[in-house]
C-alpha positions in Angstrom: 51.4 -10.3 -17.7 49.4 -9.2 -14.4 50.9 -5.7 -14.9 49.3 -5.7 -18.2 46.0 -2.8 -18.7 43.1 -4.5 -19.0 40.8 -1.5 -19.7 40.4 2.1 -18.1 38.6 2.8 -15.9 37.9 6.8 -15.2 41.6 8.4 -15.1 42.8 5.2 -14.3 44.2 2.0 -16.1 43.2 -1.3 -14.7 45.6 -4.5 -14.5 44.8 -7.7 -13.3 46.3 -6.9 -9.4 43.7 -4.3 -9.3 41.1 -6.9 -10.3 42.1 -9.1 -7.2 43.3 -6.2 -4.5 39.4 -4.8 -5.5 37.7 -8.3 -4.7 39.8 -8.5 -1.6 38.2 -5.2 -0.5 34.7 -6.1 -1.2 35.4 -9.1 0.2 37.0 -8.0 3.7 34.5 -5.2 4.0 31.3 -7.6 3.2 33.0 -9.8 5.9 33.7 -6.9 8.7 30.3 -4.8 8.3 29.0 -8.7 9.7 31.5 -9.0 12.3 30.9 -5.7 13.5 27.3 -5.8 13.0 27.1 -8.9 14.8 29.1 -7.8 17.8 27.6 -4.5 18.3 24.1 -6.4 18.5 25.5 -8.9 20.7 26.5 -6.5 23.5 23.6 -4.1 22.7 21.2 -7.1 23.6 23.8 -8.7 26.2 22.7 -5.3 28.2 19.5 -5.4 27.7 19.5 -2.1 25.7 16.8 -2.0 23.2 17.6 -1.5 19.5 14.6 0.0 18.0 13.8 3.3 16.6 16.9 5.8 16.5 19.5 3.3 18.1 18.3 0.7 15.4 19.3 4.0 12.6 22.3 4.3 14.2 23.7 1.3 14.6 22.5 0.7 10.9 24.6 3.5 9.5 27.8 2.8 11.6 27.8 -0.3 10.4 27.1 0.8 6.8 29.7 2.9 7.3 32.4 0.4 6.5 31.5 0.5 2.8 32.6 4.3 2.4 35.9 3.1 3.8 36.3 0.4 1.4 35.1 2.9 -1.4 37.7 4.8 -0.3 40.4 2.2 -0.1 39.3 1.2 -3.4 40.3 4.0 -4.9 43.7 4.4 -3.9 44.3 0.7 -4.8 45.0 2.0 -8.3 48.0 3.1 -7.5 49.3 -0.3 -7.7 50.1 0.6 -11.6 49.4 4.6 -11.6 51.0 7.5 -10.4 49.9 10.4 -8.4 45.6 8.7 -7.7 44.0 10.9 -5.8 39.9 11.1 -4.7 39.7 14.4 -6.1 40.9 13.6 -9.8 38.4 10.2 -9.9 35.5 12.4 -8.9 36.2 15.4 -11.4 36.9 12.8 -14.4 34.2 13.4 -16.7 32.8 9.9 -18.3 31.2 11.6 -21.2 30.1 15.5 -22.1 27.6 16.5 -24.5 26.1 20.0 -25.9 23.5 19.6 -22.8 25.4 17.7 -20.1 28.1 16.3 -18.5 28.3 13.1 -16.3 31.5 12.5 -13.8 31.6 10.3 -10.9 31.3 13.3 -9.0 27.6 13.7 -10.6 26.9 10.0 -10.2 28.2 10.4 -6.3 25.9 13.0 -5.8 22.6 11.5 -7.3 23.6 8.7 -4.9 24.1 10.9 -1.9 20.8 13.0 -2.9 18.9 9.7 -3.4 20.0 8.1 -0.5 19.5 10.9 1.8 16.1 11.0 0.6 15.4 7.8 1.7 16.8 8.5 4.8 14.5 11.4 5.4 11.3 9.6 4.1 12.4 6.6 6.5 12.5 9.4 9.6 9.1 10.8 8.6 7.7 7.3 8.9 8.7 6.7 12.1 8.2 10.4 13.1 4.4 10.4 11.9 3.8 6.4 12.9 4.8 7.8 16.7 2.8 10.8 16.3 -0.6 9.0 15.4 0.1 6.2 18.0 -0.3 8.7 20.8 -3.7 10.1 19.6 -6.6 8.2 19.3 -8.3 10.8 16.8 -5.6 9.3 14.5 -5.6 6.2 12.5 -3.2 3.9 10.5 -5.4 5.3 6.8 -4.4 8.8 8.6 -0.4 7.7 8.7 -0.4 6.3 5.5 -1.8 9.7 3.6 1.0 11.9 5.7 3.6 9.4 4.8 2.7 9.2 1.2 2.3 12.8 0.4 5.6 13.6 2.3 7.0 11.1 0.2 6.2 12.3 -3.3 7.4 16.0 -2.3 10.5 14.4 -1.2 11.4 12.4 -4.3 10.1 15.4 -6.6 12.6 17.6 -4.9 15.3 14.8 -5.1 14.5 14.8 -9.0 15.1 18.7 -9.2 18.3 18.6 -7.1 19.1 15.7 -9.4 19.1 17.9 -12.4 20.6 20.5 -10.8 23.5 18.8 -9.9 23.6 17.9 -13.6 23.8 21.4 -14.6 20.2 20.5 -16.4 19.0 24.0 -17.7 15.5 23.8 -16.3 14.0 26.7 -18.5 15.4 25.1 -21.5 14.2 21.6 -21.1 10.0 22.8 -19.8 10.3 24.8 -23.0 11.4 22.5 -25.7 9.1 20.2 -23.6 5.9 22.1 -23.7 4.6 21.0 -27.0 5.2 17.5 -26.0 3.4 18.0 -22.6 0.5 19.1 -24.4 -0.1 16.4 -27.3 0.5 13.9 -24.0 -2.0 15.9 -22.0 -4.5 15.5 -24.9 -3.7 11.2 -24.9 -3.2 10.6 -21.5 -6.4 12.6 -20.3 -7.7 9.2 -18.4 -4.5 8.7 -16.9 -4.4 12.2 -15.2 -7.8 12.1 -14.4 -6.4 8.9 -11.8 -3.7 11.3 -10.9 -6.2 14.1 -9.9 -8.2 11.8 -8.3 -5.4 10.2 -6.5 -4.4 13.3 -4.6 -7.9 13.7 -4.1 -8.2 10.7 -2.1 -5.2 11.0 -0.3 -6.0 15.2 0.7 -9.5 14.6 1.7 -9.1 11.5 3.6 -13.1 10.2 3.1 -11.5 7.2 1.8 -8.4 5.3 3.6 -6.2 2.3 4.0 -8.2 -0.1 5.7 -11.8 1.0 5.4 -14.4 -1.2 3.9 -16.4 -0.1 0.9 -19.2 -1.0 -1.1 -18.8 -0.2 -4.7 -21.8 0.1 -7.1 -20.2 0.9 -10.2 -19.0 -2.3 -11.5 -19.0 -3.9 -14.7 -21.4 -6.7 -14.0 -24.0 -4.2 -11.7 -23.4 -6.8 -8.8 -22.1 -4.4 -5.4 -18.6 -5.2 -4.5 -17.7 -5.4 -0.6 -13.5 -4.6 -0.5 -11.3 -3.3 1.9 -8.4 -0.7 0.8 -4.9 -2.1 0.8 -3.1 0.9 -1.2 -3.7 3.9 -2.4 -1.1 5.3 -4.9 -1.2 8.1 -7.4 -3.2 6.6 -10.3 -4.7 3.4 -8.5 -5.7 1.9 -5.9 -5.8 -1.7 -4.6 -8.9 -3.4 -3.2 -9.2 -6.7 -1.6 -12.8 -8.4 -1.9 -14.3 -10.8 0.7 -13.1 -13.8 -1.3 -9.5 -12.5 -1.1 -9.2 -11.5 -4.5 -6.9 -8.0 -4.7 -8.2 -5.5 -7.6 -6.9 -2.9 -8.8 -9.3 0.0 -9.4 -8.8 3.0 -11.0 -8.8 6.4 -8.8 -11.5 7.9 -10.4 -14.2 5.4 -9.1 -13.6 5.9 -5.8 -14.1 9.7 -6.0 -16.7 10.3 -9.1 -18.6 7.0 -8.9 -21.5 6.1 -6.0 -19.1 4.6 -2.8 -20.3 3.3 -0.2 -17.9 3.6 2.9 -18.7 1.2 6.1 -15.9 2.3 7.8 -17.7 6.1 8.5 -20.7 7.1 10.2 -22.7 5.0 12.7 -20.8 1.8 14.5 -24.3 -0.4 13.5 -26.0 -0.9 10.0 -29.5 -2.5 9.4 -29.5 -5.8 7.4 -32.3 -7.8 5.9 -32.9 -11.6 5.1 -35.7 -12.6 3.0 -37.6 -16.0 3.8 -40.9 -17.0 2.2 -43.6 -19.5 4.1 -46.5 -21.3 3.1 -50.3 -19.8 2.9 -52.2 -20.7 6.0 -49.2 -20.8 8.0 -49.5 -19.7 11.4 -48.0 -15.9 10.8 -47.5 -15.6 14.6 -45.5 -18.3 14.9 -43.2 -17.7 12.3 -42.7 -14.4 13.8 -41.9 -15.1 16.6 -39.3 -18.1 15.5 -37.7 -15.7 12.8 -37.0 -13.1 15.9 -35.5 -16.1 17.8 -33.2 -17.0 15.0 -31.7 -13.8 14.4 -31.2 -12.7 17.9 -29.1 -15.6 18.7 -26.6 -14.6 16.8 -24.1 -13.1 19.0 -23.0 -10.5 16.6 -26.6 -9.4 16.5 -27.2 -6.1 18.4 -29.9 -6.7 21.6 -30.7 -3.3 21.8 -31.9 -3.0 18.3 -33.6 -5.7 18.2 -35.1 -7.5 15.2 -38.1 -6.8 13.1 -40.2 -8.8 11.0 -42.2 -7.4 7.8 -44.8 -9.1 5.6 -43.0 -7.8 2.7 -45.6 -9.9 0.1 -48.1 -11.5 -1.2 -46.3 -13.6 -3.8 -47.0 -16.4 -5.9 -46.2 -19.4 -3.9 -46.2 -18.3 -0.5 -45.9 -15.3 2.2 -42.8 -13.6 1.6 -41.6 -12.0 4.7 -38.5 -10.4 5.9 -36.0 -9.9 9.0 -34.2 -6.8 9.6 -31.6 -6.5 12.4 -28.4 -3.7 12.9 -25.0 -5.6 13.7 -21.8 -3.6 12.6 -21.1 -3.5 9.4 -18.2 -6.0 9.9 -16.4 -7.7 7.2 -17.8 -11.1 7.4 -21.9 -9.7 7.5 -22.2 -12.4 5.1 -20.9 -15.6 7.5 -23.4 -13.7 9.6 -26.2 -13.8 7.4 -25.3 -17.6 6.3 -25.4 -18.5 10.3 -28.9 -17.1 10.8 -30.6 -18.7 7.8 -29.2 -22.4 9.2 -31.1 -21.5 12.6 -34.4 -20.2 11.0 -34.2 -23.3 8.7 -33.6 -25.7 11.7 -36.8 -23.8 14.0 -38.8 -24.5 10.6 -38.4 -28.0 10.5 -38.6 -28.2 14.4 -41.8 -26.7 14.3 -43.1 -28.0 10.7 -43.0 -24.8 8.9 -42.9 -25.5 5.0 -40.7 -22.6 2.7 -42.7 -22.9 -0.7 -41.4 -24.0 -3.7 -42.7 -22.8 -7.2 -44.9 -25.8 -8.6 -46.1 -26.1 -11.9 -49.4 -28.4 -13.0 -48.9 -30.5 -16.4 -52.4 -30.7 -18.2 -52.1 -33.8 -20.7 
């Protein structure tokens, strides 16, 4: 009964003892890459050896290592019920063959090992390029993060072609029946490229990177956004306003539409606060307290200093306004907010009225 084929598997037939004697392998060799993994760290860290970096690769892949083995095993555990199993004639078995292709586990070992390696490399360029900008300062993270991203794509694009090589995909063949296709697509999908374009754009050029604060104009309510860049990937890009909210932004506006970047050009940025006071105030005065109000703020540059405009005659009162530099700093706002409580607390210190638009009711 436990002798009895269940179903085939590649070359093989499968019983119920190769069931069990393949869960024992998975099982053991879940259990031993822990033991093993466990134990290495131990006396790594028992030495004070640090496991970071390269050691941290290694000691990754030798413990990893124990799967191949069980792979191995668990291939020659079919011969519990079949005669002469060997690696060789499990890899060359082909699963299914067509006019166009063919697909053993050969093929699907070698996508894996293709795929895998990959990741391996693109993990190495990380840590490669992450080193590299550490130890100059005309480097940033938003620096990294285009390198690493562009080495990536050409490193999964060439994993794709390998791919189909190992396939035996005829290239030629498939770009040519494709072409008409490409072009009815390129004809629908003429946004979506545009994102694409504009995506390599961004990461190429570098004027806008992970972690700089913008100001975007273009929005769909004419209100200026303030975000910082999270991500930047091929067809968007995600933004995170002041209130914490994360967008996601087509490409495009970041390179064709008005962008304001905070994170270039001068360390300081001039800001303005409008305030209004009554007629016949004392104009001196107010001056004078609206000056004393901003530059308390500590993140208000000294230097600089703070200037204060008549900006109008309006309708219910003198409207003036403040303009200081600070940085151009995420939270300009909390700024902003800290400076009007101190020019409202001088004003009712020294009995200064703000106006407030009054209307007369003739019965």
């Amino acid at each position: 009964m436990f002798s009895q084929t269940l179903f085939h598997l590649g070359p093989y037939e499968v019983c119920f003892w190769n069931i069990i004697i393949l869960a024992l392998i998975v099982f053991v060799s879940i259990l031993l890459r822990r033991v093993v993994h466990r134990n290495l760290k131990r006396v790594l860290v028992s030495n004070n050896i640090q496991i970071e970096g390269r050691r941290a690769t290694r000691l990754r892949l030798l413990s990893q290592s124990i799967y191949l083995l069980a792979a191995y095993a668990a291939i020659y555990s079919f011969s519990v019920n079949n005669e002469n199993v060997s690696f060789e004639d499990f890899l060359t078995y082909n699963l299914f063959t067509t006019k166009w292709l063919s697909l053993s586990f050969a093929h699907i070992l070698g996508i894996l090992l293709i795929f895998t390696l990959a990741r391996m490399l693109v993990n190495f360029i990380t840590l490669y390029i992450t080193r590299t900008v550490k130890g100059r300062t005309h480097l940033d993270a938003g620096t990294s993060f285009i390198y690493v991203t562009i080495a990536k794509y050409i490193i999964y694009v060439v994993s794709i072609f390998l791919c189909l090589r190992v396939l035996q995909v005829d290239l030629t063949l498939l770009l040519g029946g494709s072409a008409a296709l490409l072009v009815g697509l390129g004809l629908g999908l003429q946004d979506v490229f545009r994102d694409i374009f504009s995506g390599f754009v961004l990461l190429f050029e570098g004027n806008v990177k992970v972690g700089d604060v913008v100001e975007l104009y273009s929005t769909p309510d004419g209100v200026p956004v303030v975000a910082r860049i999270i991500k930047i990937n091929v067809r968007t890009t995600q933004i995170e306003t002041r209130e914490g909210n994360i967008l996601i932004v087509p490409n495009n506006k970041l390179t064709q539409d008005l962008v304001e970047n905070w994170s270039h050009g001068s360390a300081l940025s001039a800001f303005i606060i409008d305030v209004s006071v009554e007629y016949g105030t004392d104009t001196e005065l107010v001056k004078n307290l609206l000056k004393k109000a901003t530059l308390s703020h500590p993140k208000v540059d000294k230097k600089e200093g703070a200037n204060v405009r008549l900006k109008n005659f309006g309708d219910n009162g003198l409207d003036l306004e403040i303009i200081f530099w600070a940085e151009q700093t995420w939270e300009v706002n909390n700024v902003k907010s800290d400076i009007r409580f101190e020019i409202d607390r001088l004003f009712r210190e020294y009995k200064i009225v703000i106006p407030y638009p009054k209307r007369d009711i003739v019965k």
